[in-house]
Phi, psi and omega in degrees: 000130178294160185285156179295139143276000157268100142216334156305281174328297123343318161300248190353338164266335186302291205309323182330314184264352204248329208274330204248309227272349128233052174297007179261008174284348232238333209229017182298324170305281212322316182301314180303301132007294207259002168256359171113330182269164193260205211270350166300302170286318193293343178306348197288330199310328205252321174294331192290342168235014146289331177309298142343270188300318164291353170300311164240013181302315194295313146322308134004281165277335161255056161229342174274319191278354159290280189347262195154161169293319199264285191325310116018251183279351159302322190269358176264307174350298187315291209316303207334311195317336197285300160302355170291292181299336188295315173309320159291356161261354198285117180265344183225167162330292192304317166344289219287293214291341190287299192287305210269004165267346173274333154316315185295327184300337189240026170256312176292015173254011167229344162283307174280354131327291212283322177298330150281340149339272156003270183266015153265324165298323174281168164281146178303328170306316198280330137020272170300308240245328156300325196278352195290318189248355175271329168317285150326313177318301188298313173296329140324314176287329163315319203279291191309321216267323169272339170323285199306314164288346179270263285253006168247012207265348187295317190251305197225023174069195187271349179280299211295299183326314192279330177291312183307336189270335171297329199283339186300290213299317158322312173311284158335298155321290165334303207256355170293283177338276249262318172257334195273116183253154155316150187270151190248321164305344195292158191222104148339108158304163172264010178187172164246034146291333198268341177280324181291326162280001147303310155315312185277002147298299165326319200271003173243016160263120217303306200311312193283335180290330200274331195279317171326298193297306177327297200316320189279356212253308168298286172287357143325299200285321174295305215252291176323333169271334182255347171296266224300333188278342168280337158256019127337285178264355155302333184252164159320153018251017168237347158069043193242150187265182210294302189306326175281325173296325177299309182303333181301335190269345173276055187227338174289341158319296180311311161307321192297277196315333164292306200301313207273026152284331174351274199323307184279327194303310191309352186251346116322302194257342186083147179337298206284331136324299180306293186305335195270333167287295151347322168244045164258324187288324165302324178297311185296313202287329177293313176321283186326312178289022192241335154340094189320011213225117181274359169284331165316306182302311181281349161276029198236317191260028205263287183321308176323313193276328178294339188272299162327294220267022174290318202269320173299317209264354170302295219277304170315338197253321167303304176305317161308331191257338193275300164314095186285082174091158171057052182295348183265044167224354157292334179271330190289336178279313168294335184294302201274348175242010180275327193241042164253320158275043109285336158297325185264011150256356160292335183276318182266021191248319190294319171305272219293332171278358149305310179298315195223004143100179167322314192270347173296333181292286180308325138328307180297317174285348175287279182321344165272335173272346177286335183294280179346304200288313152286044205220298178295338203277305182308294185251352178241070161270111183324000000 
């Protein structure tokens, strides 16, 4: 059977938005360095476009359920280009932080689109195993978006590494534009008054709320382990460089490739089992990270990433299949408290590592997955 070309499609917009939104972790010293700040303040490069996206992620989708999806995400794909390049061109600090939240402004009308896509075109069974490979994507495009700026700052700085990601995101368009057909399932809000009370009907559903706090819980875990762990292995006692810290990221590799199993362990073991086993295995893998050693670390932030991103796709797919009328604007609600921790976790990971060094980091995340986890025991019971 020829391959789906939306399923083509769908790879490519994930990567599209995964390419940028924390390609600055890998080259975050080098920046710091040369604008002046410290590891705290320099945390803004990445919270200033998770911020950006919970701002409008929710809006968003009750602007995709007027609009349409594919339309939608094909005209912010275009837009994105502008903040791309500025950003790499960004002459101050304020500069660089201004460009990368109008970059943030312009991803959920293309990820959290494409997830409410998702689940009005597929059948629900067939669903989790797409949002599965939409997953995969993202986590790929996550590993390269940081890959690519370390493995270049060497030759063409941290700009050139940014101009190159710009050069991804054309591509990207170009085969969305090409593949992504309109959509057939979609049923119209009739205003986006009528969309918008669809939202707030999500927010007195138990289930989507308890899905909400995980989401936020994730990247929270995510931008505190992996922000932070690169100016780790950047200080004593290892001294290792922006090309290495970069290359360390193909440990996101690991995630991709666990996710597109999701679909079957959940129909075995059930969600809510699946995830709670998932996060013990994070717990563990987070310990491992206080080991003084960097072949440890990196198989520790290997665990992270498969558990993270086991636990987004659990969680995303679940919302998609749950939300009874207006899904983009149920997902634009998971969007929106998902990268609300992640702002609060650049921030507050920044605090304790300033205060008490790596391992004060790796606490603060162990108390968010111990929170999860009772959140999942608790609110996600059939």
């Amino acid at each position: 059977m020829p391959t789906d070309p939306r399923r083509i499609a769908v790879v490519f917009s994930a990567a599209c938005a995964f390419l940028h939104l924390y390609s600055p972790q890998a080259v975050l010293p080098l920046m710091a360095l040369e604008f002046g700040v410290g590891a705290a303040d320099a945390s803004m490069i990445i919270t200033a476009g998770t911020l950006a996206v919970a701002a409008t992620a929710p809006f968003t989708g009750a602007v995709a359920d007027v609009l349409g999806r594919q339309r939608v995400i094909v005209t912010a794909m275009a837009l994105l280009l502008v903040p791309t390049v500025m950003v790499a061109l960004a002459g101050s600090f304020h500069e660089l932080i201004f460009w990368r939240f109008i970059q943030g402004l312009l991803l959920p009308p293309i990820f959290a689109v494409t997830v409410a896509y998702i689940g009005d075109e597929w059948p629900s069974h067939q669903a989790t195993g797409v949002i599965g490979i939409y997953a995969s994507a993202s986590a790929v495009a996550g590993f390269l978006g940081r890959l690519i700026p370390g493995l270049l700052v060497d030759h063409v700085g941290w700009r050139g590494g940014f101009l190159a990601l710009s050069a991804l995101t054309v591509v990207c368009f170009l085969i969305v534009l090409m593949l992504l057909p309109r959509e057939k399932q979609f049923v119209r809000a009739r205003s986006l008054a009528a969309s918008l009370g669809q939202m707030l009907a999500h927010l007195r559903n138990p289930k989507l709320l308890a899905t909400y706090a995980v989401g936020f819980g994730v990247l929270f875990n995510f931008i505190a382990t992996f922000t932070y762990v690169s100016f780790h292995l950047a200080g004593p006692p290892f001294h290792r460089s922006a090309a290495f810290i970069g290359s360390i990221f193909v440990v996101y590799l690991a995630g991709a490739a666990a996710v597109l199993w999701a679909g079957r362990a959940i129909a075995w073991i059930g969600r809510r089992t699946f995830v709670l086993c998932v996060l013990a295995a994070w717990a563990c893998g987070l310990l491992l990270m206080l080991v003084p050693s960097v072949p440890v670390i990196v198989l520790a932030l290997a665990i992270a990433s498969i558990c993270g991103v086991l636990t987004q796709a659990s969680s995303t797919s679940f919302v998609a299949i749950t939300a009874q009328g207006g899904t983009s604007s149920a997902v634009g609600l998971y969007v929106m408290s998902f990268y609300v921790g992640g702002t609060f976790g650049g921030w507050l990971a920044g605090l304790a590592y300033e205060a008490g060094g790596w391992s004060a980091s790796v606490a603060l995340v162990l108390g968010m997955i111990s929170l999860m986890a009772l959140i999942v025991a608790t609110a996600w019971k059939q």
